[in-house]
Backbone as CSV, one residue per row, in Angstrom:
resi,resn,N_x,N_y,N_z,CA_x,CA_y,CA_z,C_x,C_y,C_z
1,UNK,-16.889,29.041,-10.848,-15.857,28.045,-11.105,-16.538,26.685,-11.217
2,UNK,-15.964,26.084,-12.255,-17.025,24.403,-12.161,-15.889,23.846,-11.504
3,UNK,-16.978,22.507,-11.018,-15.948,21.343,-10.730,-14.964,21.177,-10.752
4,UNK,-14.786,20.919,-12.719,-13.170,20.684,-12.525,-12.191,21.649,-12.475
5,UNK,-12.789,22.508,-12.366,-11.618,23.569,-11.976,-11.680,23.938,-10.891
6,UNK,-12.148,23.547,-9.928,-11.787,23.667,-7.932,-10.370,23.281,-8.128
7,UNK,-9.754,24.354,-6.975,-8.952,24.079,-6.414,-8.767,22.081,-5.550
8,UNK,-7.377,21.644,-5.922,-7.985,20.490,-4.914,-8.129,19.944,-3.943
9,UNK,-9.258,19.212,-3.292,-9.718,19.263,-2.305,-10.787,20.011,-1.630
10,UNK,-11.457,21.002,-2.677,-12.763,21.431,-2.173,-13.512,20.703,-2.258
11,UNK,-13.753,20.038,-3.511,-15.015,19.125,-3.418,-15.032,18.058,-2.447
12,UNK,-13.783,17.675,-2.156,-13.778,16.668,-1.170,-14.404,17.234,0.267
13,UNK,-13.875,18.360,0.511,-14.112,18.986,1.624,-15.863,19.329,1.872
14,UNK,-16.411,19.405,0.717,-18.153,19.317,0.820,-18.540,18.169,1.051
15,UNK,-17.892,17.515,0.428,-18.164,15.439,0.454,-18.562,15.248,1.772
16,UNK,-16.707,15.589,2.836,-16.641,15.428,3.978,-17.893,15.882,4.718
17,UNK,-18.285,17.786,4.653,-19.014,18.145,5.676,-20.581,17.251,5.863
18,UNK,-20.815,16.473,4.261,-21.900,15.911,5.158,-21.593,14.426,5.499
19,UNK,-20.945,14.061,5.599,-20.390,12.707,6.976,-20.268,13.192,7.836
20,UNK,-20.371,12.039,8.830,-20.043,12.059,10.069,-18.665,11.665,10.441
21,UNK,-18.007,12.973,10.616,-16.307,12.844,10.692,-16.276,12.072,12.139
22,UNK,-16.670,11.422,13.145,-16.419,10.681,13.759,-16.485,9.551,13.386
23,UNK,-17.686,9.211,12.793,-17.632,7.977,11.929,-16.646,7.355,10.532
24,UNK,-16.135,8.372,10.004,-14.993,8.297,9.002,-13.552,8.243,10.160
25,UNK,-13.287,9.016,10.803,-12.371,8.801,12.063,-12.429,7.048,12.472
26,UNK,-13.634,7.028,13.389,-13.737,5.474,13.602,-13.008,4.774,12.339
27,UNK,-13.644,4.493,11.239,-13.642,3.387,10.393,-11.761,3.894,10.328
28,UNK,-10.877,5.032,10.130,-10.128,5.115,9.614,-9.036,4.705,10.884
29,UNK,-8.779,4.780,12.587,-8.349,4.108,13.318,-8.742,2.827,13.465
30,UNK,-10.119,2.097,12.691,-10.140,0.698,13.091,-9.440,-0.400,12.037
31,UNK,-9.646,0.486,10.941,-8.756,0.266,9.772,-7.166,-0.071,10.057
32,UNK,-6.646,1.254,10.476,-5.632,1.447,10.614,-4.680,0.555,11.598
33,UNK,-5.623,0.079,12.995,-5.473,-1.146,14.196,-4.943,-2.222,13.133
34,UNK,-6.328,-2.499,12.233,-6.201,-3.982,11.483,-4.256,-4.033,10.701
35,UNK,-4.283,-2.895,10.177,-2.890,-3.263,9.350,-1.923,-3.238,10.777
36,UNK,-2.271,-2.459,11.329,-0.720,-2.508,12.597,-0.923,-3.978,13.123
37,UNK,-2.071,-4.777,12.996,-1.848,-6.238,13.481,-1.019,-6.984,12.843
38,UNK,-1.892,-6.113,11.314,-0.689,-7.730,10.497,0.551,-7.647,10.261
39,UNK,1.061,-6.214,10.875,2.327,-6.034,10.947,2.877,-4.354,10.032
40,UNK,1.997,-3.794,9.841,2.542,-2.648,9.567,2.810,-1.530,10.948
41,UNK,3.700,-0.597,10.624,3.972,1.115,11.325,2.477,1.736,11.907
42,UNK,2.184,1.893,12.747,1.171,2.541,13.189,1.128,3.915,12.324
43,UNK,2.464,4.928,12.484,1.755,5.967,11.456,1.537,5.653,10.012
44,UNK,1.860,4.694,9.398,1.914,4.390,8.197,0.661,4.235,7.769
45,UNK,0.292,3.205,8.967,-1.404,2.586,8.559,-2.583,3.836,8.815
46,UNK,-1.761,4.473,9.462,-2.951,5.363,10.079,-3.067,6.429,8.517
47,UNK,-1.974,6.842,8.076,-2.215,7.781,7.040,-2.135,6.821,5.728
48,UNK,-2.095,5.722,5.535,-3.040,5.009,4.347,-4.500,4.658,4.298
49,UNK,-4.862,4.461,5.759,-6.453,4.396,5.800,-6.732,5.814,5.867
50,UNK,-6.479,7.115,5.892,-7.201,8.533,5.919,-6.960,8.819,4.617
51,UNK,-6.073,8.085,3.563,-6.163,8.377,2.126,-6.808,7.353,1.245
52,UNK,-7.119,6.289,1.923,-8.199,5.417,1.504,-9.580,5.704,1.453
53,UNK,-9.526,6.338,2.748,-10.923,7.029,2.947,-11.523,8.351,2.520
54,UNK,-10.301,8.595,1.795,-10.902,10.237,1.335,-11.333,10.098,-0.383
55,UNK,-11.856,10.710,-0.397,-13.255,10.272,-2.092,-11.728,10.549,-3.258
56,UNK,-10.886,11.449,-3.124,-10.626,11.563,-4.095,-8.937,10.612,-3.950
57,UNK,-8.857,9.764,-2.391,-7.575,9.164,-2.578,-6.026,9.891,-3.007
58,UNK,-6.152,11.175,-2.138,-5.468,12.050,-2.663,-5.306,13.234,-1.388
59,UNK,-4.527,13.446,-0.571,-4.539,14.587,0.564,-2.920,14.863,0.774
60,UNK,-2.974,16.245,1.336,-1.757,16.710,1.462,-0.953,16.329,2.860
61,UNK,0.347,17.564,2.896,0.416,16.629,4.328,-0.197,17.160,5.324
62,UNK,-0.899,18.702,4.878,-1.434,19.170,6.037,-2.794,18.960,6.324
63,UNK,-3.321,18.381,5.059,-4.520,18.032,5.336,-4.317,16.786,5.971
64,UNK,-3.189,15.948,6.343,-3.432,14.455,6.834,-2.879,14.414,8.269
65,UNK,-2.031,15.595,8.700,-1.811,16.246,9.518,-3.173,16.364,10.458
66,UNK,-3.991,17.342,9.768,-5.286,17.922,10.277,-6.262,16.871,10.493
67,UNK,-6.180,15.686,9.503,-7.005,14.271,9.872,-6.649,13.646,11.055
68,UNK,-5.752,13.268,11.316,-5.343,12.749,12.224,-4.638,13.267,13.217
69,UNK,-4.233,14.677,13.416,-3.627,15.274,14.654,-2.359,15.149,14.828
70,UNK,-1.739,14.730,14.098,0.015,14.741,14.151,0.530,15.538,13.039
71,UNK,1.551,15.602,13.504,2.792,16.264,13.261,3.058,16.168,11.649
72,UNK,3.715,17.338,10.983,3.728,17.061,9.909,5.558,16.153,9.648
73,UNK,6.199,16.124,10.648,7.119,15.031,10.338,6.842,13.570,10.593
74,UNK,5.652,13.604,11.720,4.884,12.209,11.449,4.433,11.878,10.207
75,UNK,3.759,12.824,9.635,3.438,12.064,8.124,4.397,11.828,7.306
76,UNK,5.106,12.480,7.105,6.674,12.708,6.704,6.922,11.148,6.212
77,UNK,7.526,11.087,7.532,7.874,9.404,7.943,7.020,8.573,7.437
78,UNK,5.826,8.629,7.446,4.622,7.218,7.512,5.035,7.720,5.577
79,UNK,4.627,8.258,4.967,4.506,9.061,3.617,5.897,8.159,3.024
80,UNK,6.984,8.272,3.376,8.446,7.555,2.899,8.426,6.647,2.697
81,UNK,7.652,6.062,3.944,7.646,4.311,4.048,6.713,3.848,3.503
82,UNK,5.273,4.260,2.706,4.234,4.109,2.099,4.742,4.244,0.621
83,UNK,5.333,4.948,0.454,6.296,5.057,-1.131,7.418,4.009,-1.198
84,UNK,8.001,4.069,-0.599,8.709,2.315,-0.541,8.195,0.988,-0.824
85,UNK,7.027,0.963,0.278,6.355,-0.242,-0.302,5.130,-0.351,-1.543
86,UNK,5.508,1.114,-2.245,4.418,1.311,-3.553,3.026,1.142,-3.191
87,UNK,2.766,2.137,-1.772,1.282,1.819,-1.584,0.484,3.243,-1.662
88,UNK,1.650,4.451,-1.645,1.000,5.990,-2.061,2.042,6.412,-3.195
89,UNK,2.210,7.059,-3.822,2.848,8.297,-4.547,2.181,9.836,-4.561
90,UNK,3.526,10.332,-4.220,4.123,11.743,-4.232,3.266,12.581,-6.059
91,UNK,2.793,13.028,-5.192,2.552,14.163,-6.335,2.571,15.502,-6.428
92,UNK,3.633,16.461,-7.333,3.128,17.927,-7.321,1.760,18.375,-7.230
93,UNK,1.186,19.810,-6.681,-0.005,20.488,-7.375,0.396,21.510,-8.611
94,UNK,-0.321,20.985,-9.118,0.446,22.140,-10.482,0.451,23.185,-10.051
95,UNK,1.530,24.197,-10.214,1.533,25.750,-9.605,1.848,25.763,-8.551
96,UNK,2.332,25.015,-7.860,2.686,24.822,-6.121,3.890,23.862,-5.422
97,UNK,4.345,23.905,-4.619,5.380,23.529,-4.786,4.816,22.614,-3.282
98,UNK,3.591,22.710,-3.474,2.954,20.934,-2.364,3.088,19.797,-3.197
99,UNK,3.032,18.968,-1.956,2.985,17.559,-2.334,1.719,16.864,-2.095
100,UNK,1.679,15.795,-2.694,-0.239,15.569,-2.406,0.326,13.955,-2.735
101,UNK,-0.584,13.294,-2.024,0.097,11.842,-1.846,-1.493,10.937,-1.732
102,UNK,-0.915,10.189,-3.327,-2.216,9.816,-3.330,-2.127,8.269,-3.216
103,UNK,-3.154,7.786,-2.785,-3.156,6.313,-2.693,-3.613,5.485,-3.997
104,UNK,-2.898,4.476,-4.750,-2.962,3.638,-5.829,-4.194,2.876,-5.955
105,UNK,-4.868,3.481,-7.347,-6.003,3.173,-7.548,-5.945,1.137,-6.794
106,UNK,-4.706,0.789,-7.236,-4.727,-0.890,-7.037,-3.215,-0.979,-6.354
107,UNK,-3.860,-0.412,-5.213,-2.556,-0.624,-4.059,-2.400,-1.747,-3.674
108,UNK,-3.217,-2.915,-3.714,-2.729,-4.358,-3.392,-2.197,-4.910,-4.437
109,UNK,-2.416,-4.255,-5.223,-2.033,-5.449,-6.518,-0.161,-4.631,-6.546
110,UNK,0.219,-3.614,-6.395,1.559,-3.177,-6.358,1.810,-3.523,-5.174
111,UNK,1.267,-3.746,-4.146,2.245,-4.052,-2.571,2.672,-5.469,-2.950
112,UNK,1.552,-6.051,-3.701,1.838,-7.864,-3.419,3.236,-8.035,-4.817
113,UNK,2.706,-6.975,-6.326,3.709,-7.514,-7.065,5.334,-7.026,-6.216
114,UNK,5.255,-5.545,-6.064,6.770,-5.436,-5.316,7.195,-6.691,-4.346
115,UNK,6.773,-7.928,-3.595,7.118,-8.480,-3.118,7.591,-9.803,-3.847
116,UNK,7.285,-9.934,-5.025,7.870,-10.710,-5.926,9.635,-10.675,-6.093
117,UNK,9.798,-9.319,-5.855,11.473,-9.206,-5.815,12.156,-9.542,-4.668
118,UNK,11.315,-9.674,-3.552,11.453,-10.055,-2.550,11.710,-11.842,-2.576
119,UNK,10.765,-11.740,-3.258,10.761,-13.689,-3.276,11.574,-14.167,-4.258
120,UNK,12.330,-13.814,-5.291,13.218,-13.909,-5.864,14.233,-13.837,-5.364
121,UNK,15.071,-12.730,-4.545,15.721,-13.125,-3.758,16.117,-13.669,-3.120
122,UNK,15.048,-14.038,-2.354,14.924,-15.004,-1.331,15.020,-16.588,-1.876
123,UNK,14.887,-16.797,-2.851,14.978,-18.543,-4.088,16.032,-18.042,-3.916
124,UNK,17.164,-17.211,-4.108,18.413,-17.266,-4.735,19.561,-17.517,-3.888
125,UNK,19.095,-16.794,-2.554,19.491,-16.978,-1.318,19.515,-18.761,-1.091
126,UNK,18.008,-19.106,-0.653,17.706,-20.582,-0.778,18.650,-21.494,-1.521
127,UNK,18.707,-21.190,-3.259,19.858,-22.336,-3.606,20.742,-22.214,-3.255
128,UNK,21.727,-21.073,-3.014,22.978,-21.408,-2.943,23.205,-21.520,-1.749
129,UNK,22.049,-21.789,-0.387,22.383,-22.664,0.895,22.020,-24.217,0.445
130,UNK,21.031,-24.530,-0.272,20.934,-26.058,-0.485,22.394,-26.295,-1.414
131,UNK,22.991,-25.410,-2.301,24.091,-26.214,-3.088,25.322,-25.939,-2.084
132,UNK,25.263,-25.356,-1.259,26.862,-24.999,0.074,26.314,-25.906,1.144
133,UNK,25.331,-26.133,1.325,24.877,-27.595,2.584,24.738,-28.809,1.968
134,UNK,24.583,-28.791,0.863,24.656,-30.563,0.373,23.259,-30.406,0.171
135,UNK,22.340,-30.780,-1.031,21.053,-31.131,-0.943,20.433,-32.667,0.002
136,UNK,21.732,-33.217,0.358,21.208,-34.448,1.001,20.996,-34.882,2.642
137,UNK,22.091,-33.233,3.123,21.807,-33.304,4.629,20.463,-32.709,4.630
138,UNK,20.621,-32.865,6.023,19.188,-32.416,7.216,18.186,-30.991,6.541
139,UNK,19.963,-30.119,7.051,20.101,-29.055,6.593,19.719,-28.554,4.986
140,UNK,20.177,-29.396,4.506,20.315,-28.909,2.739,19.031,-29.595,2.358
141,UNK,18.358,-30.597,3.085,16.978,-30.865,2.299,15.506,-29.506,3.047
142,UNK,16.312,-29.070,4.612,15.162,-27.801,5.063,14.839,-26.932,3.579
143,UNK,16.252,-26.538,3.730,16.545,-25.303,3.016,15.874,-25.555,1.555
144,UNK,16.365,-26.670,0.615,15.312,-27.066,-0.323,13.767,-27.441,-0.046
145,UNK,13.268,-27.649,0.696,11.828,-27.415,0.773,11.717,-26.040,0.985
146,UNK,12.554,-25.087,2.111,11.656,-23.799,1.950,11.593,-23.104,0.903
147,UNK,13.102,-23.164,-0.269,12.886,-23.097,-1.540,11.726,-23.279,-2.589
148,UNK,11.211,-24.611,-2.443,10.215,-24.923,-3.015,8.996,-24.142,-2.608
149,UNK,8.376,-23.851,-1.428,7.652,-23.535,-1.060,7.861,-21.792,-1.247
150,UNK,8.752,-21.288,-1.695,8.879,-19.865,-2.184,8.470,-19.878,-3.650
151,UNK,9.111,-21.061,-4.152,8.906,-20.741,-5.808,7.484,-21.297,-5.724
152,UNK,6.785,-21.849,-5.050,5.169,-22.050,-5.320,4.432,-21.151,-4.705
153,UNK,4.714,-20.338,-3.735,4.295,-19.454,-3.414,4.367,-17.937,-4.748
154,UNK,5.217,-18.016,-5.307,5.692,-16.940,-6.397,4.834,-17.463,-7.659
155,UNK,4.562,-18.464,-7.821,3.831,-18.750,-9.169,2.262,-18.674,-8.699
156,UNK,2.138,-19.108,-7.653,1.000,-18.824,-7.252,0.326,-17.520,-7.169
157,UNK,1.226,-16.464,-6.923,1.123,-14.986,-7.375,0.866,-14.480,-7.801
158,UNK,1.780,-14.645,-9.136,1.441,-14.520,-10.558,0.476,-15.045,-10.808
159,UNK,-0.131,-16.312,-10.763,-1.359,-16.966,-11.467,-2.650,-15.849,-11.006
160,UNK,-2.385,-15.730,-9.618,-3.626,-14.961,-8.498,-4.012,-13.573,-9.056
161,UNK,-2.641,-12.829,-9.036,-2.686,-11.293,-9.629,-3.007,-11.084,-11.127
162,UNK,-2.778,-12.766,-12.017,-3.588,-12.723,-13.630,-5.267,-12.360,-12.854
163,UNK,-5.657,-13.157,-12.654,-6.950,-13.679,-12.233,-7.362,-12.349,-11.632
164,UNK,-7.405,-11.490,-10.635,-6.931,-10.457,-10.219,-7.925,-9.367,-11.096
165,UNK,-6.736,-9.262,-11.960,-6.375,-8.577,-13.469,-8.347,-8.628,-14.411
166,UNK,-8.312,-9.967,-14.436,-9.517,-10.310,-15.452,-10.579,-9.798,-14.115
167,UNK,-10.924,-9.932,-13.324,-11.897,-10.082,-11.999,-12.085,-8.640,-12.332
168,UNK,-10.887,-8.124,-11.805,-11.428,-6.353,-11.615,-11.455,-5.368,-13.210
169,UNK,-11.212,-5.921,-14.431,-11.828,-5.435,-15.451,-13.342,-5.925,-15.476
170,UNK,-13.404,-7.202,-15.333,-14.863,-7.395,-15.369,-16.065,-6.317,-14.278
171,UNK,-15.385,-6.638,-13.096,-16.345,-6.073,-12.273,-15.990,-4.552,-11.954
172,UNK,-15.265,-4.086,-12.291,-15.545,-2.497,-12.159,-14.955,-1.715,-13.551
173,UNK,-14.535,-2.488,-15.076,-14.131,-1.755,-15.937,-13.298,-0.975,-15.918
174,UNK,-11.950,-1.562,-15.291,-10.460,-0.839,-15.359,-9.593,-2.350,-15.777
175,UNK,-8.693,-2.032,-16.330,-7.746,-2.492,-16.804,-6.268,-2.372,-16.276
């Protein structure tokens, strides 16, 4: 059988045996600490750094199960909420009725654009408290600065994620 026709996840699984699965462990709980600081789900982070870390960015649930020692409704959960915020997708195996959940070649660049709808909202919210408070009270001039500071934060975004865009065609030839 060549390469590309392994079943998937063998080759990964040779990858693995010569690391040091404590050392991929380490990096993938210290990883995983860092996002639960800045505010993510502990299982969430934990099974985006074990699909970050795996060569082909791509594991099932029992293989992520078997990475990390929980439950396959723990991944379950972390897996839902990682598809929400567009940072894995759900995939069939052809011929099988598994799911394989792979992590986005440019998972920052979809976590940060999905939050654009977020910040749109949030401007829209903003005016119509500065135009129901008066733009001239206390109140109605807060609310118009935090406005402002959303819509510059949002263009700033966009400008960042162009830039982004050109950076990582240049330096690794994806588009």
């Amino acid at each position: 059988m060549r390469a590309a026709e392994e079943p998937a996840g063998t080759a990964e699984r040779e990858r693995d045996s010569e690391r040091d699965p404590e050392a991929v462990s380490k990096f993938v709980e210290g990883f995983a600490a860092q996002l639960v600081e800045a505010g993510m789900q502990r299982m969430p982070a934990r099974v985006f750094a074990a699909l970050l870390a795996s060569d082909s960015g791509s594991l099932t649930s029992a293989e992520l199960g078997e990475r990390l020692q929980v439950s396959p409704a723990a991944v379950s959960g972390a897996v839902r909420y990682l598809s929400q915020q567009r940072m894995v997708a759900r995939e069939r195996e052809p011929g099988s009725r598994r799911e394989r959940y792979r992590v986005h070649s440019n998972q920052w660049y979809e976590a940060l654009t999905s939050r654009e709808a977020i910040l749109k909202r949030w401007e829209s919210a903003l005016r119509e408290g500065v135009a129901s408070l008066g733009a001239g009270t206390p109140a109605g001039r807060r609310m118009a600065e935090t406005l402002a500071f959303f819509e510059f934060v949002d263009g700033e975004i966009a400008a960042m994620m162009e830039r982004w865009r050109v950076h990582r065609e240049e330096r690794f030839g994806l588009d």
